[in-house]
C-alpha positions as CSV (number, residue, x, y, z in Angstrom):
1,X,98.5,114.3,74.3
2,X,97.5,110.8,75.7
3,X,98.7,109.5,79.5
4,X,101.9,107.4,78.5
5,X,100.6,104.4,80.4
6,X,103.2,102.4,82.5
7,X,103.5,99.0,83.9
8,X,105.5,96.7,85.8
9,X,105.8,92.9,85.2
10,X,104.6,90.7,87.6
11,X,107.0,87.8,88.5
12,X,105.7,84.0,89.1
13,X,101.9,85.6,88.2
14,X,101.0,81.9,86.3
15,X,100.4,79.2,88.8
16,X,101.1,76.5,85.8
17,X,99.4,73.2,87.2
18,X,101.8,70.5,87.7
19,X,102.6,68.4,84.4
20,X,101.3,71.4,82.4
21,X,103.0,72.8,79.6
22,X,103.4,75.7,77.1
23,X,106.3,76.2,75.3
24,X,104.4,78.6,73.0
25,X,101.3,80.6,74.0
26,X,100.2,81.6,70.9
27,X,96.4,83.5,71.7
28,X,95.5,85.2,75.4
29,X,92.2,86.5,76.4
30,X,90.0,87.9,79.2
31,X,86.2,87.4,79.9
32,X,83.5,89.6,81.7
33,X,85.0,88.6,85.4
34,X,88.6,89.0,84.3
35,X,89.6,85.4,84.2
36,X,92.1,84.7,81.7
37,X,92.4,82.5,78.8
38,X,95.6,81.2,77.6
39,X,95.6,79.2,74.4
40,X,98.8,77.1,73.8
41,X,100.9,74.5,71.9
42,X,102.5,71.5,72.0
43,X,100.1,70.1,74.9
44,X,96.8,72.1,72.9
45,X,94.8,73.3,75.0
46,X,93.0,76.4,76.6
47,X,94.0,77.3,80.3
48,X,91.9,79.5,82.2
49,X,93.3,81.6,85.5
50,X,91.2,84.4,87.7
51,X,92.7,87.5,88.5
52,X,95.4,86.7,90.8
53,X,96.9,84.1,88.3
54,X,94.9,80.7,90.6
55,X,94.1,77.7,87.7
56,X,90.7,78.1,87.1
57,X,90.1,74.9,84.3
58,X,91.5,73.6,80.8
59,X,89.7,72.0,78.5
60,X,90.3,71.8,74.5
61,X,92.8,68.3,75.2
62,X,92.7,66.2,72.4
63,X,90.6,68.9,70.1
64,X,93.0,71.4,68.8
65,X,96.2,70.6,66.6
66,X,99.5,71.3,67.7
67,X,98.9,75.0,65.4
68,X,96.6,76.9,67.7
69,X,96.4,80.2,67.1
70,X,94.4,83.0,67.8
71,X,91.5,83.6,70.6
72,X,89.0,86.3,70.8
73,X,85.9,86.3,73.9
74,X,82.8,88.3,73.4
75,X,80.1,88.4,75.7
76,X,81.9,85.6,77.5
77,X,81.7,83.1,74.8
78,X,85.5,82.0,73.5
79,X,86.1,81.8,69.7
80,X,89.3,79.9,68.7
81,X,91.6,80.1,65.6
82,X,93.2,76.7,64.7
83,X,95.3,77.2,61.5
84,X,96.3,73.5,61.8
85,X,93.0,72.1,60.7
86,X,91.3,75.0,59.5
87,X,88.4,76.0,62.0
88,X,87.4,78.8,64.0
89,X,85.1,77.2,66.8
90,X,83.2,79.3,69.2
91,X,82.6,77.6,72.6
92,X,81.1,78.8,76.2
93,X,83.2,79.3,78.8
94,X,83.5,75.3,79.8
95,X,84.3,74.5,76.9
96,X,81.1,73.5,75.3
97,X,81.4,74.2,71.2
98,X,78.5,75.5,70.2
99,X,79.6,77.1,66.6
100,X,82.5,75.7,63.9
101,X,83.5,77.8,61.1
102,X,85.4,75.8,58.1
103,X,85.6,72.0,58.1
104,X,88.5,70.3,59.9
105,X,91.3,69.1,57.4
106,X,89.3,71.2,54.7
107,X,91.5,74.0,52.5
108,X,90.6,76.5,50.2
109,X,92.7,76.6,47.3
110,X,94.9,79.8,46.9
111,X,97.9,77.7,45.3
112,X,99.5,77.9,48.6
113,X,102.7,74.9,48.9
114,X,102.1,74.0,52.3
115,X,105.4,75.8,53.4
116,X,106.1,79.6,52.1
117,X,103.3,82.4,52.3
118,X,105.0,83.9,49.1
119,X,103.6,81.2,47.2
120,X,100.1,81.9,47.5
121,X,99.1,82.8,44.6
122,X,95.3,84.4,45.0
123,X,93.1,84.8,47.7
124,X,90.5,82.5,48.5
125,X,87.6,81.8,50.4
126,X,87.9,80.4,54.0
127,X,90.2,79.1,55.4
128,X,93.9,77.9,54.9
129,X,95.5,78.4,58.1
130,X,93.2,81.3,59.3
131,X,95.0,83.1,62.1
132,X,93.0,85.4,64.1
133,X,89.2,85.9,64.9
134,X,87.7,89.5,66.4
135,X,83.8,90.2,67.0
136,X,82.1,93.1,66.4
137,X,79.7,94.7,69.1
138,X,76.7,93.8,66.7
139,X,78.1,90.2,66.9
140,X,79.8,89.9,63.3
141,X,83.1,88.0,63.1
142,X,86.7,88.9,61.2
143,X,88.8,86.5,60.6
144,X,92.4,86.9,59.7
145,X,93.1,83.9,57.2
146,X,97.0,84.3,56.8
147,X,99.5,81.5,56.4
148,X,98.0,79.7,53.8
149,X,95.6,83.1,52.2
150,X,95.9,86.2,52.0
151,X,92.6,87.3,53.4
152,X,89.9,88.8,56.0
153,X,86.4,87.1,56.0
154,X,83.3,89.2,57.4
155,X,80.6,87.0,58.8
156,X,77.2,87.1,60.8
157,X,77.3,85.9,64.1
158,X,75.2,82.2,63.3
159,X,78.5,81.5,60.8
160,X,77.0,83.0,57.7
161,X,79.7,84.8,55.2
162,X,79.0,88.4,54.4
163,X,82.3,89.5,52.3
164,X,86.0,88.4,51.8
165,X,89.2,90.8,50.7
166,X,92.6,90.5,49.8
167,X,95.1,89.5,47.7
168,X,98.4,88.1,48.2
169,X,101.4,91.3,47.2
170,X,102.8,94.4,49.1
171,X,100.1,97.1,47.6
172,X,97.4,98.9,49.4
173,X,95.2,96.0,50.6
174,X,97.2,93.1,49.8
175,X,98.4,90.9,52.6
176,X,102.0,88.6,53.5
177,X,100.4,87.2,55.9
178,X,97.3,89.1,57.8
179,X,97.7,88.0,61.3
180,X,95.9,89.9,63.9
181,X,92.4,91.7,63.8
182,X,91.0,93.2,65.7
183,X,87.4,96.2,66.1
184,X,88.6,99.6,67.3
185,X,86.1,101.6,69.7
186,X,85.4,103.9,66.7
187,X,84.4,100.7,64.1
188,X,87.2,100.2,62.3
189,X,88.6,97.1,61.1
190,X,92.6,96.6,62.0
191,X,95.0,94.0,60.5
192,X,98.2,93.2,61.4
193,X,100.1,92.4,58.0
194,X,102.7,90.9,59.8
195,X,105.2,90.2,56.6
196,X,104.5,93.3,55.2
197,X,105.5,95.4,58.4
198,X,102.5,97.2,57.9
199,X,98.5,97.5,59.8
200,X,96.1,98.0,57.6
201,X,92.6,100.0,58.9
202,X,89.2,99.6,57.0
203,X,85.7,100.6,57.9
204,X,83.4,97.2,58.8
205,X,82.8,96.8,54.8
206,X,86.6,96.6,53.5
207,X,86.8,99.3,52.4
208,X,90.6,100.9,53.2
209,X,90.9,103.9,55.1
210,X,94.5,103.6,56.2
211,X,97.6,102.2,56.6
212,X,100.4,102.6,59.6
213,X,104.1,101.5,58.4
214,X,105.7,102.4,61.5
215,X,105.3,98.8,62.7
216,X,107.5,95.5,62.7
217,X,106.4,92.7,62.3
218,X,103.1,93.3,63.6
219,X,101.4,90.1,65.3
220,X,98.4,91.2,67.6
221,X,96.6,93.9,68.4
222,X,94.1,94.9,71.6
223,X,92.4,98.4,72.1
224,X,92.2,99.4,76.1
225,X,89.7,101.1,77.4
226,X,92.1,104.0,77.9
227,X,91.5,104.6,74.1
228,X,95.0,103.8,73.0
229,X,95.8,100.9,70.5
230,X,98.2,97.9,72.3
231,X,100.4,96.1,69.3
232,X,102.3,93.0,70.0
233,X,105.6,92.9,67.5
234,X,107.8,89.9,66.7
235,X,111.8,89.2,66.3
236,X,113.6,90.3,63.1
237,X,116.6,88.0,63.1
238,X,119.2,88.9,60.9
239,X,119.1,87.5,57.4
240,X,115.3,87.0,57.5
241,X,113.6,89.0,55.2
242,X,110.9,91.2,55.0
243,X,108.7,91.9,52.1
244,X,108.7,95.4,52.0
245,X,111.8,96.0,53.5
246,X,114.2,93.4,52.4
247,X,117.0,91.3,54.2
248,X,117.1,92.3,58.0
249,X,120.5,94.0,58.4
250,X,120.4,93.9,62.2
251,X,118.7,92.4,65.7
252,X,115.1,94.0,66.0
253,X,114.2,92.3,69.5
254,X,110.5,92.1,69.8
255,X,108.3,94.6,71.9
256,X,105.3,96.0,72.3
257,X,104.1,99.2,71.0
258,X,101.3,101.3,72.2
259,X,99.5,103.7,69.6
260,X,96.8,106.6,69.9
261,X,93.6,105.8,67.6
262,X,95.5,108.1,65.0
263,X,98.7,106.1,65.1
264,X,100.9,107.9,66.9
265,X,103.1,106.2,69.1
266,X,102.5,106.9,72.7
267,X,105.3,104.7,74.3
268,X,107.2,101.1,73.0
269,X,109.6,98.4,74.8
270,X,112.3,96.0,74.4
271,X,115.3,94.9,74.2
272,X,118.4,92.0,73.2
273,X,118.0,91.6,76.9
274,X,114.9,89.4,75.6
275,X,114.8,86.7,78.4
276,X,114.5,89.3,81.2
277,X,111.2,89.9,82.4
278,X,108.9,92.7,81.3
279,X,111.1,92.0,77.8
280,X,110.2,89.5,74.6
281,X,111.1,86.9,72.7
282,X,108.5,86.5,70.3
283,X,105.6,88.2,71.2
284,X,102.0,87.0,69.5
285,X,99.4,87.9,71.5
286,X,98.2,90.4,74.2
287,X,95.0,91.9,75.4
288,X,93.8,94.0,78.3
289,X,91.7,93.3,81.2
290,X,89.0,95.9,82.9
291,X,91.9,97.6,85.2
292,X,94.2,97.9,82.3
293,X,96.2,95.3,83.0
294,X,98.3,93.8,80.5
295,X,98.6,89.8,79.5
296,X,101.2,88.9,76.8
297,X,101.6,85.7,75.4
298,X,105.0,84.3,73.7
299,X,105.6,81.6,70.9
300,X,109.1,81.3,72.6
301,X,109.6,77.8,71.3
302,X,108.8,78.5,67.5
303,X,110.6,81.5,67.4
304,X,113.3,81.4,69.9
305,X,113.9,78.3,71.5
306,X,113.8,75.7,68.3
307,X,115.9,78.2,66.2
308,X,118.8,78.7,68.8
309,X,119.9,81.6,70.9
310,X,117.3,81.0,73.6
311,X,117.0,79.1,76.9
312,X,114.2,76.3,76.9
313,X,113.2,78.0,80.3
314,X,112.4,81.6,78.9
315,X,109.1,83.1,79.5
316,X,106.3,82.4,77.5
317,X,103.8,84.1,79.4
318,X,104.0,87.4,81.1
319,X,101.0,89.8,83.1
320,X,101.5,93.6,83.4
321,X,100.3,95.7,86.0
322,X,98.8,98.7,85.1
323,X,101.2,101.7,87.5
């Protein structure tokens, strides 16, 4: 049986520059040197920190849409999910693009309506509204295209597409909305199909090899070098609806689950007490640094803040320390 990791929340961690802002941090990072990486909304851009939460740079002002999404670092170069204009970029760590996937303003048709992921109609190529990018050791992207398709795209490192799956529906590798990806230690492929309540799991060709239910809401997901699986899981308010499981009956307050590689839950936290720290509102993102450290990034605003019930002060940002 795995260690049940634990952690403690570090208060005041983010030293936010003065007349910065992120209302939402909707992707979060860490490089080779454990700086971090926070991408956000409302003012778009990346933030980088070191280690002891110092301000580091920003760049990305005046390049992303207000719908950034998803970050992923490899070999310290940063790839960037925008669903608002339809790109994954790569860039070096200054912020120099070197790669664009997709063509700004460019959508694939899937007979999406702009608004509701149940009318998507078929998959298609990339993107519309892509949501999540993970590479490979060998260098090959995923990408998670999810609010506007219903898809994962496969491609070599220069940009070149190898392979697309999905379809929009609620059977065995159909998508509501694939959201996080990410490439387990053992070289599997695993989505988050957020909607669905669902991860899917497929070897590095699509092909499916298993699916874990015991999920809600599934946004993100991050493998430590502890060999456990971290999942980031967001707010079932009542009356939503969820495509497998219907109209939500209750308040299922966001957490964050932690998995072994054969899905059993090794420990998962919290609570209505949402605002408190080391708890969530609406958690999208998370990843872990070299010590096992824990960073987990919020789209408060979207989820909480603009819909009522939450303070505009709540936390959007939040580092664990690894006990």
């Amino acid at each position: 049986m795995a260690i049940v990791p634990k952690f403690k929340v570090i208060e005041g961690w983010e030293k936010l520059p003065k007349g910065y802002v992120h209302k939402d941090v909707d992707g979060v990072a860490v490089d080779s040197k454990d700086n971090v990486y926070l991408m956000t909304r409302q003012d778009a851009r990346i933030i980088v920190y070191d280690r002891e939460g110092n301000f580091v740079r920003s760049w990305g002002e005046g390049l992303f849409t207000p719908r950034t999404h998803g970050i992923a670092i490899a070999e310290d170069m940063v790839y960037t999910v925008d669903d608002g204009d339809h790109t994954v970029r790569k860039f070096t760590p200054e912020g120099k693009q070197v790669l664009m996937l997709g063509t700004p303003g460019k959508f694939s048709d899937t007979g999406y309506d702009g608004k509701t992921i149940a009318s998507i109609k078929r998959g298609g190529p990339p993107f519309n509204r892509p949501t999540d990018v993970a590479v490979a050791p060998d260098g090959e992207l995923y990408v998670c295209d999810g609010y506007g398709n219903a898809r994962v795209h496969r491609f070599k490192g220069n940009g070149t597409l190898i392979q697309s799956w999905g379809e929009p529906g609620i059977g065995p590798g159909q998508f509501h909305l694939p959201h996080g990806i990410g490439v387990s230690p053992d070289n599997r492929v695993f989505v988050t199909d957020r909607e669905n309540d669902r991860i899917h799991i497929y070897s590095r060709d699509g092909q499916l090899l298993d699916t874990w239910t015991h999920v809600q809401r599934p946004t993100d997901i991050s493998f430590g070098k502890d060999g456990l699986v971290y999942v980031s899981e967001l707010w079932w308010r009542v009356g939503q609806s969820s495509f497998v499981h219907g109209e939500i009956k209750w308040d299922l307050p966001g957490r964050v689950s932690i998995f072994d590689l054969q899905g059993n839950v090794i420990t998962r936290w919290g609570g209505a007490d949402r605002e408190a720290p080391g708890y969530f509102v609406a958690p999208h993102t998370l990843c872990l640094d070299s010590r096992g450290d824990m960073y987990v990034g919020e789209v408060t605003w979207t989820f909480g803040v603009s819909r009522g019930g939450v303070r505009e002060d709540a936390h959007t940002f939040q580092k664990f320390a690894r006990g």
